[in-house]
C-alpha positions in Angstrom: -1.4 -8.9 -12.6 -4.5 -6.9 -13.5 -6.7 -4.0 -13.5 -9.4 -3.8 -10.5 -12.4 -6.0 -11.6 -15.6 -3.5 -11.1 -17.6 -6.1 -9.8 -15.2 -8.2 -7.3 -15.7 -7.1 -3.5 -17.3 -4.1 -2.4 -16.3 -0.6 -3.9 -15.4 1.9 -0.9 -15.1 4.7 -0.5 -17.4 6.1 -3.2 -16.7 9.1 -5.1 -19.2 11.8 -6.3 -19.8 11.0 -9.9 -17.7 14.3 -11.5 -15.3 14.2 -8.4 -11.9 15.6 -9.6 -8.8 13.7 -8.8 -5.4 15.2 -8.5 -2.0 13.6 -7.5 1.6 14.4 -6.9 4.3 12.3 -7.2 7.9 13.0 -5.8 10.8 11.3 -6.1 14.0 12.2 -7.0 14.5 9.5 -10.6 12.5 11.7 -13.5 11.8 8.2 -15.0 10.4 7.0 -12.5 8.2 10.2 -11.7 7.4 9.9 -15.3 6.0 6.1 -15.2 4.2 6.8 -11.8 2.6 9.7 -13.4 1.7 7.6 -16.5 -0.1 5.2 -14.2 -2.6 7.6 -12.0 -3.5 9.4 -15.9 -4.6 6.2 -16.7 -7.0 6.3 -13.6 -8.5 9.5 -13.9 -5.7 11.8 -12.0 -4.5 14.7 -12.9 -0.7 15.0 -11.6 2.0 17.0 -10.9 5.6 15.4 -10.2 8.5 16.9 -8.4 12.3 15.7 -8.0 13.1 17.7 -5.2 11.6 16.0 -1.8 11.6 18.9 0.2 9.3 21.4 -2.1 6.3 22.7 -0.6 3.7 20.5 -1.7 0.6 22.3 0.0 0.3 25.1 -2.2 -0.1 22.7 -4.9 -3.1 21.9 -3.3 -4.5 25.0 -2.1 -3.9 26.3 -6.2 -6.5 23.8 -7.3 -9.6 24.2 -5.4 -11.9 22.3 -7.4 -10.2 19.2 -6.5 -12.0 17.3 -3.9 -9.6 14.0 -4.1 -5.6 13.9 -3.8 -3.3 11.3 -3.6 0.4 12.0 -2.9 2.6 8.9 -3.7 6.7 9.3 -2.9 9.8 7.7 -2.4 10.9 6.9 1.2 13.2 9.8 1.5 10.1 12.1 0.9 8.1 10.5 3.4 7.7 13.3 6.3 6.7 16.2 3.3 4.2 13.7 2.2 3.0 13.3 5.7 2.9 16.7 6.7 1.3 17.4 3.6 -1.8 15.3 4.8 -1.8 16.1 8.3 -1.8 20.0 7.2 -4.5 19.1 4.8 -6.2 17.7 7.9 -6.2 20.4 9.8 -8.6 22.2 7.2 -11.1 20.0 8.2 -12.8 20.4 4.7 -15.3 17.6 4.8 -15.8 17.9 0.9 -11.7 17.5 0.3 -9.5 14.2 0.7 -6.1 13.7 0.9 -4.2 10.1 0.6 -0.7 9.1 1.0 1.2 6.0 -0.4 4.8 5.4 0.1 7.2 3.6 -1.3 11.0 2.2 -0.4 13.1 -0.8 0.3 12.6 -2.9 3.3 15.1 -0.7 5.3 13.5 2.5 4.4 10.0 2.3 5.7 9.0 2.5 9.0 6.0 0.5 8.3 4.7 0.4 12.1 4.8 4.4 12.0 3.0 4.5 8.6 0.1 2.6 9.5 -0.3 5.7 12.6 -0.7 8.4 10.3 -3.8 9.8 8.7 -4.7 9.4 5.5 -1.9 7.3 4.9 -3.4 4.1 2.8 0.0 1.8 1.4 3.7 1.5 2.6 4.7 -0.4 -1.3 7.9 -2.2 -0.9 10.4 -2.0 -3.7 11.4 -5.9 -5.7 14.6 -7.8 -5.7 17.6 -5.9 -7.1 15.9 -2.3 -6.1 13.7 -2.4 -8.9 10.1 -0.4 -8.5 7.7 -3.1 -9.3 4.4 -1.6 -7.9 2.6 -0.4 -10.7 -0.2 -2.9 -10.5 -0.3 -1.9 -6.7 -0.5 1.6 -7.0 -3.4 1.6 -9.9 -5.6 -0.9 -7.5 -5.6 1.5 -4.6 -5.4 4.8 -7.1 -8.8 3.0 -8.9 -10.3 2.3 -5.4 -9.8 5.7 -4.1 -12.0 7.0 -6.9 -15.2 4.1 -6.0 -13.7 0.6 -7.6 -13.0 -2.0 -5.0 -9.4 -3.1 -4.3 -7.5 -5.8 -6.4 -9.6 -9.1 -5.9 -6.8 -12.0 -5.7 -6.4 -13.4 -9.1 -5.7 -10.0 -10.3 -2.3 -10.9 -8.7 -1.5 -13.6 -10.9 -0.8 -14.3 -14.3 -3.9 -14.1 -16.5 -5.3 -17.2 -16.5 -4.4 -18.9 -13.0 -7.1 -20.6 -11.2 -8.2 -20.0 -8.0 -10.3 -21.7 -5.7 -13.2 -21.0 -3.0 -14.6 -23.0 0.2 -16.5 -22.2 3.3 -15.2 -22.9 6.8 -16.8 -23.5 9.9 -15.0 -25.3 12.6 -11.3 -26.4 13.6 -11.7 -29.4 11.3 -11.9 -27.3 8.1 -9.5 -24.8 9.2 -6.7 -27.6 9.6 -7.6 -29.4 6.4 -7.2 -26.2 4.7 -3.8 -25.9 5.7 -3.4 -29.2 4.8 -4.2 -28.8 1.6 -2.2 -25.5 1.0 1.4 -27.6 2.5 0.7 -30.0 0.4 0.1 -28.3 -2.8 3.6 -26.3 -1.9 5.6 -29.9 -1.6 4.1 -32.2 -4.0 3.2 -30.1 -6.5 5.0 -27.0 -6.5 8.1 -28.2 -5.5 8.5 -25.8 -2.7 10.5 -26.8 0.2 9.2 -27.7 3.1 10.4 -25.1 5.2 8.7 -22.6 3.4 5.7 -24.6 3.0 5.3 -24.9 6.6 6.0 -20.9 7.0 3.3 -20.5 4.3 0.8 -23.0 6.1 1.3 -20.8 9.3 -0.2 -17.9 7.3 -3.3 -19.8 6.3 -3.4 -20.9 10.0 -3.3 -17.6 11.2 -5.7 -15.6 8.9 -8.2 -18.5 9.3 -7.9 -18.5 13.3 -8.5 -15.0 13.5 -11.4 -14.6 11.3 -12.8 -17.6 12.8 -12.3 -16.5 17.4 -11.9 -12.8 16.7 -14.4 -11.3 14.3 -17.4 -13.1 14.7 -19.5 -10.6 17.9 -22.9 -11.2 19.2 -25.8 -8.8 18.9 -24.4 -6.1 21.4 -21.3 -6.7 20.1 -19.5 -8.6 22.1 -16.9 -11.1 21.2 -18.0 -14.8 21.0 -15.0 -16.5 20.9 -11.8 -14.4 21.2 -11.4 -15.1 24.6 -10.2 -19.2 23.6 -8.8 -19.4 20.4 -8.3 -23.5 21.0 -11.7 -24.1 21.9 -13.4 -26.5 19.5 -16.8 -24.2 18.0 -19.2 -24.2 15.1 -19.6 -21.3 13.5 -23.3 -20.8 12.0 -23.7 -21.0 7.8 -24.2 -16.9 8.2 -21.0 -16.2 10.3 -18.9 -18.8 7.9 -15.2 -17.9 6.6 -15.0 -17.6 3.6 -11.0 -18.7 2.2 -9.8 -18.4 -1.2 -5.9 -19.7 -2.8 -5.0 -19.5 -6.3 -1.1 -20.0 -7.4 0.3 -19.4 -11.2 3.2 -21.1 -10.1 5.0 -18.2 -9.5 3.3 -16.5 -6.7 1.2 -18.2 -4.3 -2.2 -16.5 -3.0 -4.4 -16.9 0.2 -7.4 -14.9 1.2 -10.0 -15.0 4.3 -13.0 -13.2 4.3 -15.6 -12.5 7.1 -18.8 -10.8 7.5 -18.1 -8.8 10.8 -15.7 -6.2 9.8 -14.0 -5.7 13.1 -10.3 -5.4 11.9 -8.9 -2.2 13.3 -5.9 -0.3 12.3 -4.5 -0.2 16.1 -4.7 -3.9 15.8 -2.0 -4.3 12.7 0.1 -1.6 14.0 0.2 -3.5 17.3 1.3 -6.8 15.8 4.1 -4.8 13.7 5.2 -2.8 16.9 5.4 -6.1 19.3 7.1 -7.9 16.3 9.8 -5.2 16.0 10.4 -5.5 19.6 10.4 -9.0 19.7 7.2 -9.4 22.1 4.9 -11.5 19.4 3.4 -14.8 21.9 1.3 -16.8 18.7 -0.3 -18.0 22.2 -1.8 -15.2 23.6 -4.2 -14.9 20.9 -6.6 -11.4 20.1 -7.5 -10.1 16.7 -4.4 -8.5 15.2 -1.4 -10.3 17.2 -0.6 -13.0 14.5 -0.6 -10.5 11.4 2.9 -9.2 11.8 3.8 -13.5 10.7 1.6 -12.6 7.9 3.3 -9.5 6.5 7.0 -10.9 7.0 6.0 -14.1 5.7 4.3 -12.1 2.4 5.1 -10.3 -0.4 2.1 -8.1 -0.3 -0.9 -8.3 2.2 -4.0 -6.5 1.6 -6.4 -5.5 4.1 -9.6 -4.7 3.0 -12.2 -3.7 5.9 -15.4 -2.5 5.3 -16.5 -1.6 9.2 -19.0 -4.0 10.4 -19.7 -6.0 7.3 -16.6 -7.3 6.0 -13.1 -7.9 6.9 -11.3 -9.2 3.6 -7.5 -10.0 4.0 -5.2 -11.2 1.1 -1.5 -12.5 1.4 0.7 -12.6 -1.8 3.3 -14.9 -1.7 6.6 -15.3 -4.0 7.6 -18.8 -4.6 11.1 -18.4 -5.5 12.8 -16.6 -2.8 16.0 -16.2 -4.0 17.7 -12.4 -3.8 20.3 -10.8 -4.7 23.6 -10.7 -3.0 23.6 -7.1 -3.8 21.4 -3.5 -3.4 19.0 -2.4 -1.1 16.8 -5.8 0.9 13.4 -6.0 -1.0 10.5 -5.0 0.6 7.3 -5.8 1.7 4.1 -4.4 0.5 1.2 -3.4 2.7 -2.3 -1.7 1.6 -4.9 -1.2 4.3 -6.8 1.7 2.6 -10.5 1.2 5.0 -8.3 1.1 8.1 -7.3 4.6 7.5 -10.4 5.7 5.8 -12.0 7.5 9.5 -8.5 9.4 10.0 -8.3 10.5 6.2 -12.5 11.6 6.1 -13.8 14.5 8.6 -17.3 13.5 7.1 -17.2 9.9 8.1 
């Protein structure tokens, strides 16, 4: 795990160069307010913690006007004063202020579906095996990226030192040897079983498939080849996907990049709403409908979108899937700060 790199990606949104950053934390464990608080001092923030999930939080806003940035992270339990905190922020419609959201919980707690609705909210961070909070890493990336530094590239997820590796695909061909190659990896070299190597290889299928039929658009953009995601095509060297893996043995990473930025926020929120419900058809095809298999099948997924010119999407997966027969079901995290980056600027 690592810091963000400064030059990995593309740094959005920017911040004014002597922008002042404040954040509030809440959540009910004064360690862990403490440790939370420890991490956004380290990235410029100036914070105030709470233990009690229903204080006001607004006038803690409204009593430091020379803040132009805020990011409120909490606990699950303080999830609708952290959202109403934002929405009444909203409804200032101060161009020259920003307010974030990032929430944390076991799988059970979040309503993740709901979180990606809101405005301004940018992470739902699921807490580890055994109910431990293991999202330091997570919340620094997207506390760092909030103030101009671009999101965690993917060997910042791994252990210092892990290789990872890059090729360019452009057809069906390439898409299936990739996925190949990641199975196999899983079952002959890193022991994994083959179940989870296949669930794994769906993933790579998936995020290849979509930035391959669903992003690329023509020049009044118009999508190519969304409309037959089995139909054999060539993409051009310029509309290429880009797909990345790296593994330290312990956690096994994928990534797909395009150049067309087209991702929307509606689309994720639809794949986790028709997945709740049970309504997911991996045949119907359309941008978005395979990513809910993408979140349950990782640890973290990262959704990086910089409208129109790049659609970056990263899957973290844990190798050893053992848990506990006790405590709260881990959970999953999911950061998608660009999605919401429209509903949490008026001057965008």
């Amino acid at each position: 795990m690592g810091h963000p790199n400064p030059v990995a990606g593309g740094a959005r949104p920017k911040a004014e160069p002597r922008e002042r950053a404040g954040a509030i934390v809440v959540d009910r464990n004064r360690a862990t307010t403490k440790r939370l608080a420890r991490i956004l001092v380290s990235a410029g923030y100036t914070v105030k913690t709470y233990e009690d999930v229903g204080t006001p939080l607004l006038p803690a806003l409204q009593g430091e006007p020379g803040v132009s940035l805020w990011l409120v992270v909490g606990e699950a339990a303080a999830a609708s004063n952290l959202l109403g905190l934002c929405s009444a922020h909203l409804s200032l419609r101060d161009p020259k202020r920003r307010c974030y959201a990032v929430l944390y919980g076991a799988a059970d707690e979040l309503d993740v579906a709901m979180l990606c609705e809101q405005p301004g909210v940018v992470a739902a961070l699921g807490l580890r095996q055994g109910g431990r909070l293991e999202l330091e890493s997570e919340l620094l990336g997207i506390a760092c990226h909030l103030r101009g530094q671009p999101l965690l590239p993917l060997q910042a997820y791994l252990l210092w030192g892990a290789q990872a590796f890059s090729t360019s695909i452009t057809n069906i061909g390439g898409r299936d040897a990739a996925e190949a190659r990641i199975v196999k990896l899983c079952t002959e070299h890193l022991n994994i079983s083959r179940r989870i190597a296949d669930n794994i290889g769906e993933v790579v299928h998936e995020l290849i498939t979509n930035a391959m039929y669903d992003a690329p658009v023509d020049a009044e953009g118009h999508p190519r080849y969304a409309h037959d995601r089995t139909a054999p095509i060539e993409l051009s060297a310029e509309d290429r996907v880009t797909f990345r893996y790296g593994t330290d043995g312990i956690r096994l990473c994928i990534e797909t990049s395009d150049r067309f930025g087209r991702l929307r926020r509606a689309d994720l929120t639809r794949s986790l709403r028709q997945a709740a419900a049970g309504q997911v058809n991996q045949g119907q095809g359309g941008a978005g409908i395979g990513l809910s298999l993408v979140y349950r099948t990782s640890q973290t997924l990262q959704v990086d979108v910089e409208p129109g010119t790049r659609t970056r999407v990263t899957s973290v997966m844990e190798l050893d899937v053992a848990r506990a027969a006790e405590g709260p079901r881990p959970g999953r995290s999911l950061i998608f700060p660009d999605l919401t980056a429209k509903s949490g600027r008026h001057d965008l």
